[in-house]
N, CA and C atoms as a LAMMPS dump frame, in Angstrom:
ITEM: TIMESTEP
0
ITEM: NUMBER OF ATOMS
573
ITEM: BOX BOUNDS ff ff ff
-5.0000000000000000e+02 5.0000000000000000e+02
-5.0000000000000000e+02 5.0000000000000000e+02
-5.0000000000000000e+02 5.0000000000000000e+02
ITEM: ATOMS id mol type element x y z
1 1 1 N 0.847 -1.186 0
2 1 2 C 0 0 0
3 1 3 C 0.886 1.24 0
4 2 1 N 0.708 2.403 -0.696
5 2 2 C 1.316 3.768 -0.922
6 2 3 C 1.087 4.444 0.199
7 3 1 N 2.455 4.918 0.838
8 3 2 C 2.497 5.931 1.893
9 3 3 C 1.169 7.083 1.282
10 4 1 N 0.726 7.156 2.192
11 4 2 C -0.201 8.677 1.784
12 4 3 C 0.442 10.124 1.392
13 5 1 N 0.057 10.687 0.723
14 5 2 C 1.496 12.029 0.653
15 5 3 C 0.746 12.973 1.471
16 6 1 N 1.397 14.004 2.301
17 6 2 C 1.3 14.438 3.755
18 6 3 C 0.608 15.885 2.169
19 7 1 N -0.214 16.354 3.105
20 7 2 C -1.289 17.97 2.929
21 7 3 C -0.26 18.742 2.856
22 8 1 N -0.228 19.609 1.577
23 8 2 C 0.618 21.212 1.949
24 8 3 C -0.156 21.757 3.389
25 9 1 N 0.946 22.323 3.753
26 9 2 C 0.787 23.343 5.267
27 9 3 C 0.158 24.507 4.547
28 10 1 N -0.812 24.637 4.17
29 10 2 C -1.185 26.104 3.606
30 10 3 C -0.813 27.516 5.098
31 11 1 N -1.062 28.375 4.811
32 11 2 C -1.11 29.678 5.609
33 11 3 C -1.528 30.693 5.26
34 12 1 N -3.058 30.667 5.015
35 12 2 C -3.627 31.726 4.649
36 12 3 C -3.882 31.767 3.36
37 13 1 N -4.335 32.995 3.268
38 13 2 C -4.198 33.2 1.468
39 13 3 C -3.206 34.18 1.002
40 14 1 N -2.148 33.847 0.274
41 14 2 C -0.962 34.382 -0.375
42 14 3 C -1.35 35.948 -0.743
43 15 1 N -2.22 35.553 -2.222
44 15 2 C -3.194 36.571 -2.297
45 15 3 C -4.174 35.775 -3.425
46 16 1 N -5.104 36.922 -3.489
47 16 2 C -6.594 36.191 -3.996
48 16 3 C -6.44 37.203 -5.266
49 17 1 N -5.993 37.251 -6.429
50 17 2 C -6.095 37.72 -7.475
51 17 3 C -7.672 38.929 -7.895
52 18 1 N -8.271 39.89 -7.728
53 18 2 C -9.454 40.638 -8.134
54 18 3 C -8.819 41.472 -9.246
55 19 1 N -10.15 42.137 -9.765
56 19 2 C -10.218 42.662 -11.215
57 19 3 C -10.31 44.615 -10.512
58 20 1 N -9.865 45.313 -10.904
59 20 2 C -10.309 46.59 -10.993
60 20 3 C -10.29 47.322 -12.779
61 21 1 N -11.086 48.471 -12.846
62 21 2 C -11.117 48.862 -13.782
63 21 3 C -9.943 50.342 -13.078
64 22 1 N -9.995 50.748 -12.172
65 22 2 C -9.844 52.063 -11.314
66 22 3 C -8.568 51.319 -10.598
67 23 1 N -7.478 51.337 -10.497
68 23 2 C -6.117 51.311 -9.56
69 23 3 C -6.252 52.097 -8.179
70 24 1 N -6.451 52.894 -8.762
71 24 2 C -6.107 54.332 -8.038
72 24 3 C -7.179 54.548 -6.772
73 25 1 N -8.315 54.127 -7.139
74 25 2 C -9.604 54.171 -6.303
75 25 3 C -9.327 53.313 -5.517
76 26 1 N -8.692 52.164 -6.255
77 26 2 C -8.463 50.22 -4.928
78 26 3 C -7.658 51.017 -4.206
79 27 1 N -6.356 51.536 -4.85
80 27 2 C -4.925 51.555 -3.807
81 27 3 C -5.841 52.667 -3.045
82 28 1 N -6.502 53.48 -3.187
83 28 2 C -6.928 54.447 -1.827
84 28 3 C -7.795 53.922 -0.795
85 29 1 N -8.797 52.758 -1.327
86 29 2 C -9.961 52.051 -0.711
87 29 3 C -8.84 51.177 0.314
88 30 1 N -8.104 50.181 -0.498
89 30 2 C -7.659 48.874 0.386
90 30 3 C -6.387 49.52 1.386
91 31 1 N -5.558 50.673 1.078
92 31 2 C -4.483 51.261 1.584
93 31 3 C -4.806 52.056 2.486
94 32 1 N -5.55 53.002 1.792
95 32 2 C -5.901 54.119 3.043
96 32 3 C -7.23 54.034 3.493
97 33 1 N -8.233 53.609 3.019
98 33 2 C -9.317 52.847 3.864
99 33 3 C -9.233 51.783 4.83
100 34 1 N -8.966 50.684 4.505
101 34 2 C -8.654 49.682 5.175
102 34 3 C -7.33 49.233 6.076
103 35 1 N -6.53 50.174 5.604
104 35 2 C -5.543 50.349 6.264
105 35 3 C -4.101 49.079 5.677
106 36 1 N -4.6 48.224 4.809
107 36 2 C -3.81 47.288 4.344
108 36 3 C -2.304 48.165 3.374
109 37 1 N -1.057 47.452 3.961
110 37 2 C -0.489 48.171 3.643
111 37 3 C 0.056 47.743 1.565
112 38 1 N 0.294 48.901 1.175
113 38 2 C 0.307 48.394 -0.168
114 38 3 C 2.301 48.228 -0.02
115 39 1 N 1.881 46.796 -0.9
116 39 2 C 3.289 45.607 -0.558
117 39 3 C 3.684 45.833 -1.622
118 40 1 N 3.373 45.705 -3.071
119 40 2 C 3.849 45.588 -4.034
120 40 3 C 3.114 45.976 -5.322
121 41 1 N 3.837 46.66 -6.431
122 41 2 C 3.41 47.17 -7.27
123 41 3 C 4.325 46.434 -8.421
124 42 1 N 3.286 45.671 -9.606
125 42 2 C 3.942 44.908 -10.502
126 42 3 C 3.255 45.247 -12.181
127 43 1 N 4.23 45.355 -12.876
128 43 2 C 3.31 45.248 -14.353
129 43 3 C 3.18 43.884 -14.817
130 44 1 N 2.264 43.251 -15.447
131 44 2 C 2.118 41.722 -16.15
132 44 3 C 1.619 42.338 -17.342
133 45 1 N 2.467 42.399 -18.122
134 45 2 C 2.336 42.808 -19.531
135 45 3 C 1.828 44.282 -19.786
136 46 1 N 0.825 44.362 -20.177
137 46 2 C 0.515 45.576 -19.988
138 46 3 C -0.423 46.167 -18.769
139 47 1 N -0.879 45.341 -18.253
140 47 2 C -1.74 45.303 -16.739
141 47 3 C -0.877 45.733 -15.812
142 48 1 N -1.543 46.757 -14.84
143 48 2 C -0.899 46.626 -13.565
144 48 3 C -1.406 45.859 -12.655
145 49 1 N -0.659 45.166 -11.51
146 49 2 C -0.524 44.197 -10.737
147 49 3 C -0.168 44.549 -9.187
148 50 1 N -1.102 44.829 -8.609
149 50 2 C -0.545 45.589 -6.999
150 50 3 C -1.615 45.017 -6.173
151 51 1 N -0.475 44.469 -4.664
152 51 2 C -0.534 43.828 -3.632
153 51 3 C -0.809 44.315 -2.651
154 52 1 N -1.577 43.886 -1.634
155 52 2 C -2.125 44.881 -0.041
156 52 3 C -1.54 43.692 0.478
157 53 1 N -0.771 44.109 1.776
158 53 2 C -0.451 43.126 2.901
159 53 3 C -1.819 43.208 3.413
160 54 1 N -1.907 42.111 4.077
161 54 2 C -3.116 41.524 5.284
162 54 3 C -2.447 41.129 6.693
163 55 1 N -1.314 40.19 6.767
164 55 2 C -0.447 39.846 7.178
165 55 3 C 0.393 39.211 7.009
166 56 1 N 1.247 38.594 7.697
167 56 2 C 2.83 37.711 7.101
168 56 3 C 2.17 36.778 5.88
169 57 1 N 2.954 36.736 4.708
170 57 2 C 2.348 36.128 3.662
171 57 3 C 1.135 35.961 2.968
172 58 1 N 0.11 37.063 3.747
173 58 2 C -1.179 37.252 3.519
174 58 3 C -1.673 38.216 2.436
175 59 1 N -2.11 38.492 1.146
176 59 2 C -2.268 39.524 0.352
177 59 3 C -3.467 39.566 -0.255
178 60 1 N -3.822 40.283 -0.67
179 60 2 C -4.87 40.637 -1.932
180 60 3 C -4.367 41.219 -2.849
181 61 1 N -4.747 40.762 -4.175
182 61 2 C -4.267 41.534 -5.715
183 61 3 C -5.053 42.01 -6.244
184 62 1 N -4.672 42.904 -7.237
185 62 2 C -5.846 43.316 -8.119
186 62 3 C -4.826 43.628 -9.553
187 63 1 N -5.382 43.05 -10.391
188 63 2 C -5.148 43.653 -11.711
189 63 3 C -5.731 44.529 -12.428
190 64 1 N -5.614 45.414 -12.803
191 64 2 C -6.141 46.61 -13.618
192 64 3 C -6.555 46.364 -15.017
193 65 1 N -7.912 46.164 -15.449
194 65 2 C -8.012 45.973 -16.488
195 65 3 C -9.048 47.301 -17.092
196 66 1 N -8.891 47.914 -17.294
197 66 2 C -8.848 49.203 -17.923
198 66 3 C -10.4 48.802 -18.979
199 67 1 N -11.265 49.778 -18.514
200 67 2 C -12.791 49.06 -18.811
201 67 3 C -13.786 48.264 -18.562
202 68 1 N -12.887 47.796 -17.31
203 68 2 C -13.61 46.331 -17.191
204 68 3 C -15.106 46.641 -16.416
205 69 1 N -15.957 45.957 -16.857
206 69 2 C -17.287 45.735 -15.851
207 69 3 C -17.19 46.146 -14.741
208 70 1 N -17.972 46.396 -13.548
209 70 2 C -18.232 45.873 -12.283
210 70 3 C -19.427 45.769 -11.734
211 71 1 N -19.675 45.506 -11.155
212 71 2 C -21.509 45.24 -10.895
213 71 3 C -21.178 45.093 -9.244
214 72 1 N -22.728 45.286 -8.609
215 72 2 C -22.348 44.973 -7.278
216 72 3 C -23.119 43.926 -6.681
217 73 1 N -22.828 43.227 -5.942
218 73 2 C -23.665 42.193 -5.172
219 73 3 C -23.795 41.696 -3.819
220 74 1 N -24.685 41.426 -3.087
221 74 2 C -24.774 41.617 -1.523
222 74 3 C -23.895 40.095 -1.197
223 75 1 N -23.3 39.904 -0.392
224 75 2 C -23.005 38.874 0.485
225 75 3 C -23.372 37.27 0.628
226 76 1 N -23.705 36.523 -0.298
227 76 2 C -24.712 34.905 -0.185
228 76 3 C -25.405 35.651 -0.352
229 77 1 N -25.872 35.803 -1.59
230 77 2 C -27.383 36.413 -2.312
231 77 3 C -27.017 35.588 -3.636
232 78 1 N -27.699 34.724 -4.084
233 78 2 C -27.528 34.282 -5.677
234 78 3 C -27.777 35.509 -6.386
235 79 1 N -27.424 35.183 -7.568
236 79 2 C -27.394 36.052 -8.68
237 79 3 C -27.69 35.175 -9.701
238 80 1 N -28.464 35.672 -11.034
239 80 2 C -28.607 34.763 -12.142
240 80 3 C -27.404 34.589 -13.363
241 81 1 N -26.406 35.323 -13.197
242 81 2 C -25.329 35.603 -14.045
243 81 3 C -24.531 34.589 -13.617
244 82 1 N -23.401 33.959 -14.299
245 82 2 C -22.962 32.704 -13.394
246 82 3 C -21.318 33.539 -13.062
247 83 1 N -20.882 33.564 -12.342
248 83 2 C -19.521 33.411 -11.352
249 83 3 C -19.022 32.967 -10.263
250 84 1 N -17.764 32.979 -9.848
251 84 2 C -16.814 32.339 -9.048
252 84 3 C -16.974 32.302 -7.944
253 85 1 N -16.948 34.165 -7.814
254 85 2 C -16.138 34.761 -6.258
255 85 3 C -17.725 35.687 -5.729
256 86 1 N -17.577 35.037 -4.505
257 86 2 C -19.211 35.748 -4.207
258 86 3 C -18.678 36.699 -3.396
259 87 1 N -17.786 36.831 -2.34
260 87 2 C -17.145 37.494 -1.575
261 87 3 C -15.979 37.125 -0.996
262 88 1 N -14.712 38.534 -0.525
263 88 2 C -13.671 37.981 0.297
264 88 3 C -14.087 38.37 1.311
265 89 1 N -13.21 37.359 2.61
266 89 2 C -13.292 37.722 4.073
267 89 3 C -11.903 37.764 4.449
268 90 1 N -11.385 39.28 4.888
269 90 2 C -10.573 39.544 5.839
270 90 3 C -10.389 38.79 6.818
271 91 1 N -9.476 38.483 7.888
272 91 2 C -9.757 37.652 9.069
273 91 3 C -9.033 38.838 9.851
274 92 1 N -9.764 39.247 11.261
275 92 2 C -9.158 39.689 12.618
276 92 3 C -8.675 38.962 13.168
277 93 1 N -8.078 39.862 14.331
278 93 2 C -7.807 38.747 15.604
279 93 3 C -8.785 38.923 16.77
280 94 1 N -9.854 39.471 16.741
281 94 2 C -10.825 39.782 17.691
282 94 3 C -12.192 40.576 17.554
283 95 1 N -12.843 40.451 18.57
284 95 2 C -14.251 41.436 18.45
285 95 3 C -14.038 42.508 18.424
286 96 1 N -12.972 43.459 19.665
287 96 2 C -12.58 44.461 19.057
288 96 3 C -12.162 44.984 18.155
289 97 1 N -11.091 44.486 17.627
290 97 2 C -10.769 44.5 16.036
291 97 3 C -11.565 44.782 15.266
292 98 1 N -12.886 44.426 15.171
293 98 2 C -14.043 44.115 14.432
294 98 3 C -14.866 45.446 14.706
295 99 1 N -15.086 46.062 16.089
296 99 2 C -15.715 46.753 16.253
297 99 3 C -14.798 48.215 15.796
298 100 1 N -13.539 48.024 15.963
299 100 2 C -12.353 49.273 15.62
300 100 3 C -12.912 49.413 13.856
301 101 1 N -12.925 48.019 13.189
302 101 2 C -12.65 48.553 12.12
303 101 3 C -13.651 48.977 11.435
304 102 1 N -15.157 48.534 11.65
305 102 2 C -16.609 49.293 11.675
306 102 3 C -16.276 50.51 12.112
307 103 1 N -15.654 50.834 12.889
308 103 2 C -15.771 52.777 13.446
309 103 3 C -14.7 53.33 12.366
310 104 1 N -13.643 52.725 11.912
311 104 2 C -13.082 53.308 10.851
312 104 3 C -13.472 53.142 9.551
313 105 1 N -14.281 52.417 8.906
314 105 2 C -14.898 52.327 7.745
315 105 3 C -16.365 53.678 7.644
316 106 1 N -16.958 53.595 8.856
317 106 2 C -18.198 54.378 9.035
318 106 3 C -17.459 55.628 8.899
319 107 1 N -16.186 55.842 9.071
320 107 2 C -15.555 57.536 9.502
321 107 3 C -15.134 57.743 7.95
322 108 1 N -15.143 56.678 7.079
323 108 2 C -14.326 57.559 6.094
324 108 3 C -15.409 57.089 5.065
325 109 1 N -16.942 57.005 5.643
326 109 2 C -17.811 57.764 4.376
327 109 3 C -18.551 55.589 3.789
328 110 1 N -17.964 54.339 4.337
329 110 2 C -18.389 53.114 3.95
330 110 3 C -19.318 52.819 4.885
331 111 1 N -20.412 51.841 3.941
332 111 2 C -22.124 51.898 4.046
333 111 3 C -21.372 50.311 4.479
334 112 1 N -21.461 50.082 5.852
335 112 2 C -21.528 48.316 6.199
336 112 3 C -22.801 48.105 7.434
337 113 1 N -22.441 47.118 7.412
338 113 2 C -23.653 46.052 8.494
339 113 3 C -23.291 46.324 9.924
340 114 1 N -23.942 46.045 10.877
341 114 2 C -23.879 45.752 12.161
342 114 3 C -22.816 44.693 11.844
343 115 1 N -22.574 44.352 13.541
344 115 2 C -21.532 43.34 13.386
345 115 3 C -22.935 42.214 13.562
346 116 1 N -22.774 40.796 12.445
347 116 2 C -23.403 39.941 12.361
348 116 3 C -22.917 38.237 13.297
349 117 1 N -23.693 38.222 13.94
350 117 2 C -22.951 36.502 14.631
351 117 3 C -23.6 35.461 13.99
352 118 1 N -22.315 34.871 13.584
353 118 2 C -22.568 33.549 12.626
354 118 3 C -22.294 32.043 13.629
355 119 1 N -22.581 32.696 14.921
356 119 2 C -21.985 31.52 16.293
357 119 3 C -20.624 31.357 15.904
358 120 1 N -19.938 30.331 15.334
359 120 2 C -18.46 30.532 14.999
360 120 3 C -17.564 31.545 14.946
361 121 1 N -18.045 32.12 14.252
362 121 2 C -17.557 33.686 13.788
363 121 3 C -18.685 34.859 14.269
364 122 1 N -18.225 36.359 14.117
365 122 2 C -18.538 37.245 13.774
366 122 3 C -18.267 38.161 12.271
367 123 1 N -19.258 39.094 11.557
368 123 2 C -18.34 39.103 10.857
369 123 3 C -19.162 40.567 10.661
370 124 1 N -18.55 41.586 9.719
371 124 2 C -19.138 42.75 9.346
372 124 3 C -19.097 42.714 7.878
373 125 1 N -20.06 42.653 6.846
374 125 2 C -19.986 43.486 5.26
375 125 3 C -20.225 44.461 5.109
376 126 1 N -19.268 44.649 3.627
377 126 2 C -19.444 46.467 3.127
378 126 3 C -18.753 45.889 1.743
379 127 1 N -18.431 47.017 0.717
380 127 2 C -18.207 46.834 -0.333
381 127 3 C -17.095 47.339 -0.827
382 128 1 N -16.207 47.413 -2.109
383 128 2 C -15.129 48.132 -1.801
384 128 3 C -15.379 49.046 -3.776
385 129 1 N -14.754 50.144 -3.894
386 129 2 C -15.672 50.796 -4.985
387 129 3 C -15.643 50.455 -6.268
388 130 1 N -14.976 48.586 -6.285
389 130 2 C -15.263 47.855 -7.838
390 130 3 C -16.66 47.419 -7.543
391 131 1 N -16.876 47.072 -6.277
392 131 2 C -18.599 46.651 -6.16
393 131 3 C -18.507 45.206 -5.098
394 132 1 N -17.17 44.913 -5.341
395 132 2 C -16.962 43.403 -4.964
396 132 3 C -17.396 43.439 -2.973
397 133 1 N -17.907 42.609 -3.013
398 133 2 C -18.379 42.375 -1.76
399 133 3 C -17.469 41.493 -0.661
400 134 1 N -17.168 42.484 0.295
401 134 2 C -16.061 42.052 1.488
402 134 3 C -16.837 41.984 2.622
403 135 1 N -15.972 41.041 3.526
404 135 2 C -16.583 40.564 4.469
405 135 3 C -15.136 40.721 6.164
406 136 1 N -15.298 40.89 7.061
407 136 2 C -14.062 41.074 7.791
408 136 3 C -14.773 40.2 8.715
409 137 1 N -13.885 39.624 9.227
410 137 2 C -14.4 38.184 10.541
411 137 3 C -13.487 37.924 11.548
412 138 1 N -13.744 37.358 12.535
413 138 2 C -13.08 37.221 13.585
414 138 3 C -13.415 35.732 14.145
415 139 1 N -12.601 34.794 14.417
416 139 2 C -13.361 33.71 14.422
417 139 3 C -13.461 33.113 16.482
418 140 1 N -14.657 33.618 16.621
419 140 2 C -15.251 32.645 18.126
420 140 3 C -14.767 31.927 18.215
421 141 1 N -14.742 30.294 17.446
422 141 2 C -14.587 29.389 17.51
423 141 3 C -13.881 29.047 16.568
424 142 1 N -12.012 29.385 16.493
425 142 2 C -10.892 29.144 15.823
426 142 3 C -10.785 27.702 15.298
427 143 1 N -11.84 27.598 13.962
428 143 2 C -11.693 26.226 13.356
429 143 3 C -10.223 25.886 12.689
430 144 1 N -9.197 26.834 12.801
431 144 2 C -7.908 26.54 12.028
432 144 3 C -7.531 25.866 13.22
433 145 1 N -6.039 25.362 12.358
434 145 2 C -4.51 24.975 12.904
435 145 3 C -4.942 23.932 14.138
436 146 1 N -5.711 23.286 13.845
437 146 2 C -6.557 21.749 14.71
438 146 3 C -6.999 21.006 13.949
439 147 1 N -6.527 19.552 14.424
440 147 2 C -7.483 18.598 13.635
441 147 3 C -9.013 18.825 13.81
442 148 1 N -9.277 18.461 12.669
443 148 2 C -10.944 18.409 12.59
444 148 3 C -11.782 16.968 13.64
445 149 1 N -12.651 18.216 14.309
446 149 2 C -13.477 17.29 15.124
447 149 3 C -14.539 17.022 14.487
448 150 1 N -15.592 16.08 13.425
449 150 2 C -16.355 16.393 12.954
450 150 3 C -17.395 15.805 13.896
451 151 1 N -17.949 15.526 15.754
452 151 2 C -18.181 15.33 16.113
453 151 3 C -18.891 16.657 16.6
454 152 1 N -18.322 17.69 16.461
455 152 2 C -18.418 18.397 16.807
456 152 3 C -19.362 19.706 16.078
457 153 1 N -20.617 19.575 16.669
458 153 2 C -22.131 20.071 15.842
459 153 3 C -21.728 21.327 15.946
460 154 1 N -21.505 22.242 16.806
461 154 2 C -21.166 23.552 16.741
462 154 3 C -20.539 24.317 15.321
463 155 1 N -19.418 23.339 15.231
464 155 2 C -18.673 23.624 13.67
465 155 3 C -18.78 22.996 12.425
466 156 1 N -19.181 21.677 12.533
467 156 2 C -19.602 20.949 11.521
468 156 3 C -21.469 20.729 12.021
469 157 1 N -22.619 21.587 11.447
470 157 2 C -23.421 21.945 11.823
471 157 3 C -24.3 21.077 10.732
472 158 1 N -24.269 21.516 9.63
473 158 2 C -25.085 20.712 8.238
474 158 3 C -25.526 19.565 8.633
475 159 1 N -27.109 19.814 8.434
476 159 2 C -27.528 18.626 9.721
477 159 3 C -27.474 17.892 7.403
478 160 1 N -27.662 18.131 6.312
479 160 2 C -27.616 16.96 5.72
480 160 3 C -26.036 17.154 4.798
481 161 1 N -24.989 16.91 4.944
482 161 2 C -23.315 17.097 4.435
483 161 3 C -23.633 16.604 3.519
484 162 1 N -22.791 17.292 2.554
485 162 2 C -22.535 16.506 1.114
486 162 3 C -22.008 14.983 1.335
487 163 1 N -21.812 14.135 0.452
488 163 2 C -21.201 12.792 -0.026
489 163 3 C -19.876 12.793 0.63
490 164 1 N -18.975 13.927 0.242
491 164 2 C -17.703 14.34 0.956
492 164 3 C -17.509 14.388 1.894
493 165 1 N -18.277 15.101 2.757
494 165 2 C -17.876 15.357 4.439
495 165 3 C -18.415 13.766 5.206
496 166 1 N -19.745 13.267 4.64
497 166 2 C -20.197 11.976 4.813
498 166 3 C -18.701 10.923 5.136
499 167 1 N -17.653 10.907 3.625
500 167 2 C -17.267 10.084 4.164
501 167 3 C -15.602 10.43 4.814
502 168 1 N -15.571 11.669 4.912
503 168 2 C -14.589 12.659 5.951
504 168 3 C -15.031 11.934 7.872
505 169 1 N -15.906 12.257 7.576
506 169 2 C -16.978 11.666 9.098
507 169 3 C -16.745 9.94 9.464
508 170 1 N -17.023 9.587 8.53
509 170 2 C -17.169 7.989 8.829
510 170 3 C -15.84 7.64 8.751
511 171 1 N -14.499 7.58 7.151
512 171 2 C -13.697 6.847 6.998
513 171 3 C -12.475 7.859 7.246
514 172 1 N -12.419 9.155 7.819
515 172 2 C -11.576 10.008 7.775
516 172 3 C -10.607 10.674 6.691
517 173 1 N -10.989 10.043 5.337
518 173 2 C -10.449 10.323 4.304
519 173 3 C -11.731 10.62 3.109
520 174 1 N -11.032 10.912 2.067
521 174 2 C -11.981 11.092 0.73
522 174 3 C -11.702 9.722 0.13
523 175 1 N -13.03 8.915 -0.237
524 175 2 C -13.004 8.071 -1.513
525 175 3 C -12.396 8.548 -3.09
526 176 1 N -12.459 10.226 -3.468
527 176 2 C -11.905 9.993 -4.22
528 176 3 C -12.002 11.733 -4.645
529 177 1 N -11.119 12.285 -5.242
530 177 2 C -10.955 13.716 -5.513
531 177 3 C -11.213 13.914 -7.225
532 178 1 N -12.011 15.258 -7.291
533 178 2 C -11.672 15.362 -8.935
534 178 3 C -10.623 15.945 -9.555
535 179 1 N -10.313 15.529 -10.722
536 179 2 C -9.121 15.88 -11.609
537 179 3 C -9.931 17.4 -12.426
538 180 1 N -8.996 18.034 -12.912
539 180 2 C -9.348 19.624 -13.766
540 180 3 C -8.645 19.61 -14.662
541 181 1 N -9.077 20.948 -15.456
542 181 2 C -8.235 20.935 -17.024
543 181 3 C -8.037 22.757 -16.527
544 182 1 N -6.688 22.779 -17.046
545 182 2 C -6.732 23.94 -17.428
546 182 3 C -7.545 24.742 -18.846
547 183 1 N -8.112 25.858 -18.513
548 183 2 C -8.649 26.568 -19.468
549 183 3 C -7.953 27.926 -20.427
550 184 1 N -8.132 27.645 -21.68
551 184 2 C -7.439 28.585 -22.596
552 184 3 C -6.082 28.013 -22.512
553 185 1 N -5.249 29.274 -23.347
554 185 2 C -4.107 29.059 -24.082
555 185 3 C -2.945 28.98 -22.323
556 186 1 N -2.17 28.278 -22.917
557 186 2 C -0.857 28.177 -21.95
558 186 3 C -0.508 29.802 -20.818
559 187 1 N -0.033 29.801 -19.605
560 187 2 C 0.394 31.2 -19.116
561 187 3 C 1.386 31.017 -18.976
562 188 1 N 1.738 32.937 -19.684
563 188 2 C 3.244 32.275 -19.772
564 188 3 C 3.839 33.79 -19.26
565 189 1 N 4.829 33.65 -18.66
566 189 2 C 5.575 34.969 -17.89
567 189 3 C 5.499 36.255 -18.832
568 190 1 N 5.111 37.002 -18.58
569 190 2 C 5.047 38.098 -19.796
570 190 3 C 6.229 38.839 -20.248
571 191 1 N 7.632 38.824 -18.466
572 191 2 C 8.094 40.014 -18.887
573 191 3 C 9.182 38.896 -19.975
């Protein structure tokens, strides 16, 4: 029988790639709104390419695509148009945190929520001025960097789980993962 091959250690999200039509509006929204510090500024061909720290190895991107769409959409609300990314979530380290950064979003003019309890989490939405819908959270009940208890109703709640978690629960592994294709032409380093 084949040793199992051990899980990448992920840590966060590196960064999450978004679209702007406006640079200039993100770097003021995510930099001087949000306070994320801007890490890096890159061209990919003719696009610009610029990074907000979140924390150690933590980023958000945005590429500049000059025209592009944006539309706006609330938080887990379907939409009839089909896409990916319904929303990002920031992560805090606390309720205060949470409540600091609601008093600094409300001060510089952003339309968000009460703080919402999701039992696990807390979390606050607002929008950022491509339309894309953000979410900032703090997690109650720190489901990272622990094995999974799936005994445990509080966090694993779905009283009916997909096929997957079914047999996560019973055999502690997956019966079986899907394979993907890449889409379109090859990517290839621009500079």
């Amino acid at each position: 029988m084949a040793r199992p091959v051990e899980a990448p250690r992920w840590r966060g999200i590196n960064h999450l790639a978004l679209v702007t039509p406006d640079m200039d509006a993100t770097v003021r929204f995510y930099h001087g709104v949000l306070g994320m510090r801007l890490a890096a500024t890159l061209k990919a061909g003719p696009m610009r390419h610029y990074f907000f720290e979140m924390g150690p190895q933590n980023t958000v991107a945005f590429f500049e695509w000059l025209g592009a769409g944006t539309f706006s959409k609330p938080a887990g609300v379907p939409v009839p148009e089909p896409l990916q990314l319904d929303h990002l979530s920031f992560n805090l380290p606390d309720e205060q945190s949470l409540v600091d950064l609601r008093a600094r979003l409300l001060a510089a003019g952003v339309e968000i929520t009460e703080v919402v309890d999701h039992d696990i989490m807390h979390s606050v939405y607002f929008t950022d001025p491509n339309g894309i819908a953000l979410e900032a959270s703090w997690w109650v009940v720190d489901v990272t960097g622990r094995p999974a208890d799936y005994e445990d109703r509080r966090v694993f709640s779905d009283p009916d789980p997909v096929p997957a978690v079914r047999e996560l629960m019973a055999q502690g592994q997956l019966a079986w993962t899907p394979q993907t294709r890449l889409v379109g032409d090859p990517i290839l380093d621009p500079a």
